[in-house]
LUMBANU-721728 format. One record per residue: residue number from 1; x, y, z of N, C-alpha, C, O in turn. Coordinates in steps of 0.2 Angstrom, whole numbers, always signed. Each point is the difference from the previous one (the first is absolute). Layout:
! residues N
 num   nxx   nyy   nzz  caxx  cayy  cazz   cxx   cyy   czz   oxx   oyy   ozz
 NUM     X     Y     Z     X     Y     Z     X     Y     Z     X     Y     Z
...
This chain:
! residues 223
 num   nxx   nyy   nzz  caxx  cayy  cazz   cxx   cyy   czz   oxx   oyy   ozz
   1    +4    -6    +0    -4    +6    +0    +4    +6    +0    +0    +5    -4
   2    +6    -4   +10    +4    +6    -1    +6    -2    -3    +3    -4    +3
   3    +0    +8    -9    +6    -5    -2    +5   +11    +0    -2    +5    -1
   4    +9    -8    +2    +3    +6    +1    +3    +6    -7    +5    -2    -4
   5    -9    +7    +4    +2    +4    -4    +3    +6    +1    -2    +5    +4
   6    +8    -6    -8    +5    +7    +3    -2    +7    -4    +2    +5    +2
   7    -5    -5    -7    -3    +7    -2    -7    +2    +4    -1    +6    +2
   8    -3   -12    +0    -5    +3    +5    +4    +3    +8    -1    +6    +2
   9    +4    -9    +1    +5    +1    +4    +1    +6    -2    -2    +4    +5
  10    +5    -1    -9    +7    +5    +0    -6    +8    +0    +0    +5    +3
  11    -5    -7    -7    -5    +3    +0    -3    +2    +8    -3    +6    +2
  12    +3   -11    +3    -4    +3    +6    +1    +6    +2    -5    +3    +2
  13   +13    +1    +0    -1    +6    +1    +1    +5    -5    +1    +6    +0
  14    -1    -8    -3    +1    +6    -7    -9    +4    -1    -4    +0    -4
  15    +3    +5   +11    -6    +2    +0    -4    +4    -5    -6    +0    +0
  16    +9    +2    -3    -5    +2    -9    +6    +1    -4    +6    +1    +2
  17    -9    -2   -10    +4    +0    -4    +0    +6    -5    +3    +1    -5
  18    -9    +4    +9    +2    +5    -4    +3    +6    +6    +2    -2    +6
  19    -1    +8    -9    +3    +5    +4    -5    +5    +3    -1    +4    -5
  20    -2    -4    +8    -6    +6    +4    +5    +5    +6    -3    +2    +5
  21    +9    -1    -7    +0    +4    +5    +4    +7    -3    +5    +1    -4
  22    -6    +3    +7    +4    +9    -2    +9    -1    +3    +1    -1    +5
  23    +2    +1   -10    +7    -1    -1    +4    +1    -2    -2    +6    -3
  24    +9    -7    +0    +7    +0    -4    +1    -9    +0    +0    -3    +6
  25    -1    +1   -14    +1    -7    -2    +4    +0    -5    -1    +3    -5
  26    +7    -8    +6    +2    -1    -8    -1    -7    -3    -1    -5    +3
  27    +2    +4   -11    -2    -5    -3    -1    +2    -8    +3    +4    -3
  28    -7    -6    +1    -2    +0    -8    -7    -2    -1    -4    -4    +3
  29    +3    +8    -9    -6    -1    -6    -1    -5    +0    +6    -2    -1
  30   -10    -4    +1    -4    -4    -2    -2    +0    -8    +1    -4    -5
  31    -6   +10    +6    -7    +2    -6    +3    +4    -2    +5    +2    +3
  32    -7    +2    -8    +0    +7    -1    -2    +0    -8    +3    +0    -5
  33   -11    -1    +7    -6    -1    -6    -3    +8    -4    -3    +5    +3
  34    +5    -5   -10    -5    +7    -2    -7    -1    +2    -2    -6    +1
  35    -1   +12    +1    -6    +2    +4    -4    +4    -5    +2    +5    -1
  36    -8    -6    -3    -2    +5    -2   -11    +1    +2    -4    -4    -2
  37    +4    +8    +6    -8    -1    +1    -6    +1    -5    -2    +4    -5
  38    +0   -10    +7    -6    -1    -8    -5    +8    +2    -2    +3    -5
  39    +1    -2   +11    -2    +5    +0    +0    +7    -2    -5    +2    -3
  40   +11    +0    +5    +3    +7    -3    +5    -1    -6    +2    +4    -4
  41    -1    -8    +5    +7    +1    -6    +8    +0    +2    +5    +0    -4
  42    -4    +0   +15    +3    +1    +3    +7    -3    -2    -1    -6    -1
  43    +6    +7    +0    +8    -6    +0    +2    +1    +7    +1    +6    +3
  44    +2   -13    -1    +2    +0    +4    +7    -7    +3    +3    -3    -5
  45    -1    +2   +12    +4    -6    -2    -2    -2    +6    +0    +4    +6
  46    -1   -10    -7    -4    -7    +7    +7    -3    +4    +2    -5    -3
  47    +2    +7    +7    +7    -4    +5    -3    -4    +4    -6    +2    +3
  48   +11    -9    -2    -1    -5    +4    +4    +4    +5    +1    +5    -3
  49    +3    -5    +9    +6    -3    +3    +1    -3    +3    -4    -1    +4
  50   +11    -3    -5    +0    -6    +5    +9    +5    +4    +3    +4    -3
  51    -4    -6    +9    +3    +5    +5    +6    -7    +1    +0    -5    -4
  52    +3    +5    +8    +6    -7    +2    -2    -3    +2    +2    -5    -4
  53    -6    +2    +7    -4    -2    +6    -6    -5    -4    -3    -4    +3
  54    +3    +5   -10    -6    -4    -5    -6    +4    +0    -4    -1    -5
  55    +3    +6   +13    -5    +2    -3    -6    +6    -6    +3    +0    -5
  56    -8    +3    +6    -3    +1    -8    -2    +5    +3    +0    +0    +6
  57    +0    +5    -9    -7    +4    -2    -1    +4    -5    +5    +2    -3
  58   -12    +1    +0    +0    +3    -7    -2    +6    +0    -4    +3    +3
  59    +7    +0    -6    -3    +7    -3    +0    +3    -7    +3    -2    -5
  60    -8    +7    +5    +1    +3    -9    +1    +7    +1    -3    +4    +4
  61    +8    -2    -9    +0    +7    -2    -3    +3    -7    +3    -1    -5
  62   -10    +6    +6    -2    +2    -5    +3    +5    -1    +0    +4    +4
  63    +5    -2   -11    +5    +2    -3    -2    +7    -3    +2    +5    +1
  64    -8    -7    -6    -2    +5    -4    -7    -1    -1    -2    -6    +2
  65    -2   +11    -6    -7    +1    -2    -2    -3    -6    +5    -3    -2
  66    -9    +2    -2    +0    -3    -7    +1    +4    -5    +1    -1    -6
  67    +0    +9    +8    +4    +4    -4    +7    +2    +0    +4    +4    -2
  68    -2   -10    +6    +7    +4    +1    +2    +3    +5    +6    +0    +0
  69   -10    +3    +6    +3    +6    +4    +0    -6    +7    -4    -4    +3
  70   +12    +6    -1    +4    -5    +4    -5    +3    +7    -1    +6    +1
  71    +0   -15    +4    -3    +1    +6    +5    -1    +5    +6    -1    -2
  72    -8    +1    +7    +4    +1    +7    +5    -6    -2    +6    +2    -1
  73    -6   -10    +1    +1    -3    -1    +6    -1    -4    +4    -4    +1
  74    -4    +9    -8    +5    -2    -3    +7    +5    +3    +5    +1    -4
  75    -5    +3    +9    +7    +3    +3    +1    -7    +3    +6    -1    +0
  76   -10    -4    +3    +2    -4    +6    +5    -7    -7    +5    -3    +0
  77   -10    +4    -5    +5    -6    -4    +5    +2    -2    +4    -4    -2
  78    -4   +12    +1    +9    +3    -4    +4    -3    +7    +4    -5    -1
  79    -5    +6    +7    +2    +0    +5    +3    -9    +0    +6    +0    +1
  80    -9    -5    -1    +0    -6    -2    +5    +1    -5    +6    -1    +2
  81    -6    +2    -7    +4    +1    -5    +8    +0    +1    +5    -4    -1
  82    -6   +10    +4    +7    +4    +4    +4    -3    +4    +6    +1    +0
  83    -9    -5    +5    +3    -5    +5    +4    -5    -4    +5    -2    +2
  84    -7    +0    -8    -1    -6    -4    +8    +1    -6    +3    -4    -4
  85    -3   +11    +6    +4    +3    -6    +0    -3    -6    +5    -3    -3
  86   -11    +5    +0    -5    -1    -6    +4    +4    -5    +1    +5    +3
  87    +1    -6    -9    +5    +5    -4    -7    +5    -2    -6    -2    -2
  88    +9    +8    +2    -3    +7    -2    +1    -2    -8    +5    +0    -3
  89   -14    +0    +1    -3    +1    -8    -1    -6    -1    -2    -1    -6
  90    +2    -5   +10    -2    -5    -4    -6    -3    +5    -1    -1    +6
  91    -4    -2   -13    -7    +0    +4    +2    -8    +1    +5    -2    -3
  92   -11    -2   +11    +0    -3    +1    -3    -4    -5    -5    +1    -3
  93   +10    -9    +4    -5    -5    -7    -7    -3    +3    +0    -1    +7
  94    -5    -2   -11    -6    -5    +3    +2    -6    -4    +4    +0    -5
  95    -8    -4    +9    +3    -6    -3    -8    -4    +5    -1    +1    +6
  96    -3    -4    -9    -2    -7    +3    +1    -3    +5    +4    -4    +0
  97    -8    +5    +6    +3    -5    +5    -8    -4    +3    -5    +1    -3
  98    +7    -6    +7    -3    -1    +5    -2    +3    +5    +6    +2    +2
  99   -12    -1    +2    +2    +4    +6    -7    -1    +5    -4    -3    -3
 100    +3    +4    +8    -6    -2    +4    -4    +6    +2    +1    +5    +1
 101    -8    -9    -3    -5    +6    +0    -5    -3    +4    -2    -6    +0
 102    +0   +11    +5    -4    -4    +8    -9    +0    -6    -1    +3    -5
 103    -1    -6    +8    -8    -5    -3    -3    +3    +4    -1    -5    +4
 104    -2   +10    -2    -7    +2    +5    -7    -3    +0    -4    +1    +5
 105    +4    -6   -11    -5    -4    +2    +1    -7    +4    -4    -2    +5
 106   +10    -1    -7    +2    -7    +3    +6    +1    +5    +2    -4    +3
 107    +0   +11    -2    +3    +2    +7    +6    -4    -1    +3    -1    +5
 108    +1    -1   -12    +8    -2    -1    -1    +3    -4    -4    +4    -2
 109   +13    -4    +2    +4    +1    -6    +2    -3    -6    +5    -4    +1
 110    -7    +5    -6    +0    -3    -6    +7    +5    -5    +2    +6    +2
 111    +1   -11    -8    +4    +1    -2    +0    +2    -6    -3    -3    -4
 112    +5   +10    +2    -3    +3    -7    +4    +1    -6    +5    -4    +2
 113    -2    +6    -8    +3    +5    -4    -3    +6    +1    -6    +2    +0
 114   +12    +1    +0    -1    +8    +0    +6    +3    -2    +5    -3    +2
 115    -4    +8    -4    +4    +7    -1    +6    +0    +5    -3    +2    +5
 116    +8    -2    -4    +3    +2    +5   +10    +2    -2    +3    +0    -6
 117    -2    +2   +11    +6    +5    -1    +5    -3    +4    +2    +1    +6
 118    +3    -6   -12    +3    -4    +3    +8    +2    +4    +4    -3    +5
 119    -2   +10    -9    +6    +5    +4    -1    +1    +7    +4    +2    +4
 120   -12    -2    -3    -1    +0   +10    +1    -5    +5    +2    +1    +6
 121    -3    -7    -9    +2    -5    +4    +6    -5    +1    +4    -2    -4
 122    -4    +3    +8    +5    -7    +3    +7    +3    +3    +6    -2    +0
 123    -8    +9    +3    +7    +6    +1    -1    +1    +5    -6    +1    +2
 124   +13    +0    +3    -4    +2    +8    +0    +5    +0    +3    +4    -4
 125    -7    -1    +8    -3    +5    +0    -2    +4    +8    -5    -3    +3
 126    +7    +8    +0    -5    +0    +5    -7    +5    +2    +0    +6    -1
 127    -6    -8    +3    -5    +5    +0    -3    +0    +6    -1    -6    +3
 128    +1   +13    +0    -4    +4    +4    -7    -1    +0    -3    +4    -4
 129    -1    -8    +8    -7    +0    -2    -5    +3    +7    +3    +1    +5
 130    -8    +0    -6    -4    +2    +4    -8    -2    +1    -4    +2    -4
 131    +2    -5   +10    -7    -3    +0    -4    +8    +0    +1    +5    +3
 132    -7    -9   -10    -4    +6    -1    -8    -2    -1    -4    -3    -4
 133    +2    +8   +10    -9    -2    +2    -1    +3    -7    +2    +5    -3
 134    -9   -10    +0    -2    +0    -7    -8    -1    -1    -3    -4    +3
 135    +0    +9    -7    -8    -4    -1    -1    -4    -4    +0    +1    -6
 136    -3    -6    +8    +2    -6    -5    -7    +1    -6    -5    +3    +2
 137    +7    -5    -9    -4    -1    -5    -3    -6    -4    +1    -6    +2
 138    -5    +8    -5    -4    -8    -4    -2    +2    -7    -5    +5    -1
 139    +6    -7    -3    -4    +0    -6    +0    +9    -2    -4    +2    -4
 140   +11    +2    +7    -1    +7    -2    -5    +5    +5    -1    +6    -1
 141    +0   -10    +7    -5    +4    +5    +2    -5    +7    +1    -6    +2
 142    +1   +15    +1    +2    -1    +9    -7    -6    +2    -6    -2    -1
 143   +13    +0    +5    -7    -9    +4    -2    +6    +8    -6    +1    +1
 144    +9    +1    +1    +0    +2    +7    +4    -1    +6    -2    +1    +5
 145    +6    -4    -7    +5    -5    +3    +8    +4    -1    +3    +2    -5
 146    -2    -3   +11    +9    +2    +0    +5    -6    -1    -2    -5    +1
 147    +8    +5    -2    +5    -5    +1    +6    +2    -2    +1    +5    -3
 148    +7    -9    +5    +5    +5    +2    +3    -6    -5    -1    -6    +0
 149    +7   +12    -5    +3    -3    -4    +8    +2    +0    +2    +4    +5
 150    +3    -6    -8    +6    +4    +0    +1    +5    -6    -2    -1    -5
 151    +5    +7    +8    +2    +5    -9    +7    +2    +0    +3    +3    +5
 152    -2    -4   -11    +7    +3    -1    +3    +8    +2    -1    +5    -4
 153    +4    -4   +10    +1    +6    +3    +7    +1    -4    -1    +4    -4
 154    +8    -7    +5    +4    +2    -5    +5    -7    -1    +3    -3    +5
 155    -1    +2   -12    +5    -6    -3    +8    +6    +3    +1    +6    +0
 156    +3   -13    +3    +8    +0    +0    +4    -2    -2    -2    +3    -5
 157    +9    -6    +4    +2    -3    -2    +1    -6    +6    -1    +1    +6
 158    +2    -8    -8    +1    -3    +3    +8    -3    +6    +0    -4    +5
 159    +3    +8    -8    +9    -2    -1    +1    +6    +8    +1    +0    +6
 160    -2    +7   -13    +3    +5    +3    -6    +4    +5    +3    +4    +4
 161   -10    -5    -3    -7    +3    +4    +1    +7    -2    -2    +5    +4
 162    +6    -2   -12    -3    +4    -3    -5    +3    -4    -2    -4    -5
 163    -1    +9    +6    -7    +2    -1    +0    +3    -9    +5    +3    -2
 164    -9    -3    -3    +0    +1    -7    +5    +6    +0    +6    -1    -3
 165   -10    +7    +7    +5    +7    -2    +7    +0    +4    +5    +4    +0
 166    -4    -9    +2    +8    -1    +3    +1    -4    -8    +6    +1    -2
 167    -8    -4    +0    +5    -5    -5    -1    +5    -6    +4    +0    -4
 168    -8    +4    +3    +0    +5    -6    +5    +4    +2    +4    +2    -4
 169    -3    -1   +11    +7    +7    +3    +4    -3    +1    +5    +4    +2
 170    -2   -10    -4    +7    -2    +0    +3    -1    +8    +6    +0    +2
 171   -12    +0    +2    +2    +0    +8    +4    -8    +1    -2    -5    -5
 172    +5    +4    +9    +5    -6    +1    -5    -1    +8    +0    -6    +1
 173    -3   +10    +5    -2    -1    +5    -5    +2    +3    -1    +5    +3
 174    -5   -12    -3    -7    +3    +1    -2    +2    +5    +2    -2    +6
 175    -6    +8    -5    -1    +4    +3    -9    +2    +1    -1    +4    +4
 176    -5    -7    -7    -5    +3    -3    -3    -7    +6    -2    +1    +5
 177    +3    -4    -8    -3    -7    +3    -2    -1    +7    -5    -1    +2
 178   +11    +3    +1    -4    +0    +9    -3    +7    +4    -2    +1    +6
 179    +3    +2   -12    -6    +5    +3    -7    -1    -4    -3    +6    +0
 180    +1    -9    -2    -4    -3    -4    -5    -5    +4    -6    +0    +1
 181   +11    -4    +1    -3    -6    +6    +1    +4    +5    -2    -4    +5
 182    +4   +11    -3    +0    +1    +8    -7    +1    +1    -2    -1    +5
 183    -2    +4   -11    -7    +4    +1    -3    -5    -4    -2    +3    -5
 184    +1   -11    +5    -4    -5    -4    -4    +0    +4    +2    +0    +6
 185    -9    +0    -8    -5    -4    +5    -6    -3    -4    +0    +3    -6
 186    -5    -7    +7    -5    -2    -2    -5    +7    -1    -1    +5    +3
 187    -2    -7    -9    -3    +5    -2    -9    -1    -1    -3    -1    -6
 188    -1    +2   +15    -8    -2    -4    -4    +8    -4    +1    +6    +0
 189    -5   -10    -1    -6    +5    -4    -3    +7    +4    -2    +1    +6
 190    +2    +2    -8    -1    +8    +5    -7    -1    +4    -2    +0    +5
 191    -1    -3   -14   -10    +1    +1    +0    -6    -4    +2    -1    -6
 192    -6    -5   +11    -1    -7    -2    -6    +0    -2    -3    +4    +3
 193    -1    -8    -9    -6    -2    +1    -4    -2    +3    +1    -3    +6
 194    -6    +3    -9    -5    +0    +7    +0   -10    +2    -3    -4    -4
 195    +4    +1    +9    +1    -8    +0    +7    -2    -2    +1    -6    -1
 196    +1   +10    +0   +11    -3    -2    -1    -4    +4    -5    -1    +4
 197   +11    -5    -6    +2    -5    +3    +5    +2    +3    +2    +6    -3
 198    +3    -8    +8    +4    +3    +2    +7    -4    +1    +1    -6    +0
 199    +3    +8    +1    +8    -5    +2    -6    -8    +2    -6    -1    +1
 200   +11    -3    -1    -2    -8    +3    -8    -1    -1    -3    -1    +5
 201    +1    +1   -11    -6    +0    +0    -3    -8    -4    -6    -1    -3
 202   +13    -2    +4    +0    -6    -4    +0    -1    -8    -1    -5    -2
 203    +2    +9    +0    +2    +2    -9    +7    -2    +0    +3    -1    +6
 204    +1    +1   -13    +6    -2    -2    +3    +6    +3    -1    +6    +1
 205    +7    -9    +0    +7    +6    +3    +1    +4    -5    -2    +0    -5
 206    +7    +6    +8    +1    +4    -7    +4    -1    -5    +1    +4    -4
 207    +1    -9    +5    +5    -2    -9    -2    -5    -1    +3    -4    -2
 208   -10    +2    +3    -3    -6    -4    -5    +2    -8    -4    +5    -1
 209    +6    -9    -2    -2    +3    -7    -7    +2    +0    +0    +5    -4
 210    -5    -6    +8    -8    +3    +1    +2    +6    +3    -4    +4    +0
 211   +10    -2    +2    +1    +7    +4    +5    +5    -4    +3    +6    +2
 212    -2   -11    -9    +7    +6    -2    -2    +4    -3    +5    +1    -4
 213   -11    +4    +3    -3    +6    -4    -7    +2    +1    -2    +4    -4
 214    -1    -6   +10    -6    +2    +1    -5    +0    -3    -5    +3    +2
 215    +3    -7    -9    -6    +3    -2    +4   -10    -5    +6    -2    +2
 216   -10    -1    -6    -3    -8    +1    +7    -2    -6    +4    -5    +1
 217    -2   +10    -5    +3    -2    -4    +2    +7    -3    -2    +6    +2
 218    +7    -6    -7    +2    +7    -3    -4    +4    -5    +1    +6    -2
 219    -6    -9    +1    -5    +2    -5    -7    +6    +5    -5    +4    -2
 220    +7    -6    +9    -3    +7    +5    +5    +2    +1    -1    -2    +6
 221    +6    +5    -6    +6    +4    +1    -3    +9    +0    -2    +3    -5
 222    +2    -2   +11    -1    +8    +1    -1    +4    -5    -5    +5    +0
 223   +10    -6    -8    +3    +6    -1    -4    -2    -8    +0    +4    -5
């Protein structure tokens, strides 16, 4: 009846496997799927990370609008870039990949093709993230419900804990970063809705993929 497995085992204290907490992690890309919303026309780009530790969590940066005019998101990806020391003028290639897309119906992850940007992965990398109270979405309309996600506060190097505008400035010694983290904190909602759900409300953690962009899939993307 009980016969002994060492991956069940090894798994016993490994308490979640994704990342739910406001920090400094280093590790690497996973994902880094083209994003575009069927709604608006938005572009954007879908990141896995996996941190040392094995653990996940997701995020998306919406880049630009469907005309072209650059959103918040695309300073944070030049930024991504920078740490990566991405050569200046040359655009990133797409290629085909495999990549995991959460099923809101059947509540797994299912494995897809999609568009993605293979110069981002598989580099170490370090990122600054921060837990962020969220109105969660459905079908393109607020549910009424809150839930805490991670977001990209700022990419560093992983080697040297150099910050973009240090690696554009030719600095040899980081200086940005721990004042950065001196004032990190958890970030909730000013004005919740009305029945938010709340921290520990039994919902997925925040780097679990039902939690890596608030709204069911990229096709309700805010923007």
């Amino acid at each position: 009846m009980y016969q002994f497995n060492a991956a069940t085992a090894a798994e016993a204290d490994n308490i979640s496997a994704y990342l739910d907490e406001t920090g400094k992690y280093k590790g690497k890309f996973t994902r880094a799927e083209k994003l575009i919303s069927a709604n608006k026309g938005t572009h954007g780009v879908g990141f896995t990370f996996e941190d040392e530790s094995k653990r996940t969590a997701r995020f998306d940066l919406w880049t630009m609008d469907s005309q072209g005019k650059e959103l918040m998101g695309f300073k944070s990806l030049q930024a991504i870039l920078g740490v990566l020391r991405f050569p200046s003028g040359r655009d990133l290639k797409i290629a085909q990949a495999q990549v995991d897309r959460y099923n809101f119906d059947t509540k797994k992850t299912d494995k897809v093709t999609a568009e993605t940007f293979p110069d981002l992965i598989n580099r170490p990398i370090g990122l600054v993230m921060r837990n962020t109270e969220y109105a969660k979405m459905r079908d393109g309309h607020l549910t009424g419900e809150t839930g805490w996600r991670l977001e990209l506060v700022v990419p560093y190097q992983a080697d040297t804990e150099l910050t973009a505008s240090e690696v554009v400035g030719n600095k040899t010694q980081p200086q940005k970063l721990a004042s950065i983290i001196a004032t990190l904190a958890d970030r909730p909602m000013k004005t919740k809705p009305a029945g938010g759900a709340q921290r520990g409300d039994g919902g997925p953690p925040a780097g679990h993929p039902a939690n890596g962009g608030g709204f069911d899939s990229f096709d309700d993307a805010p923007y």
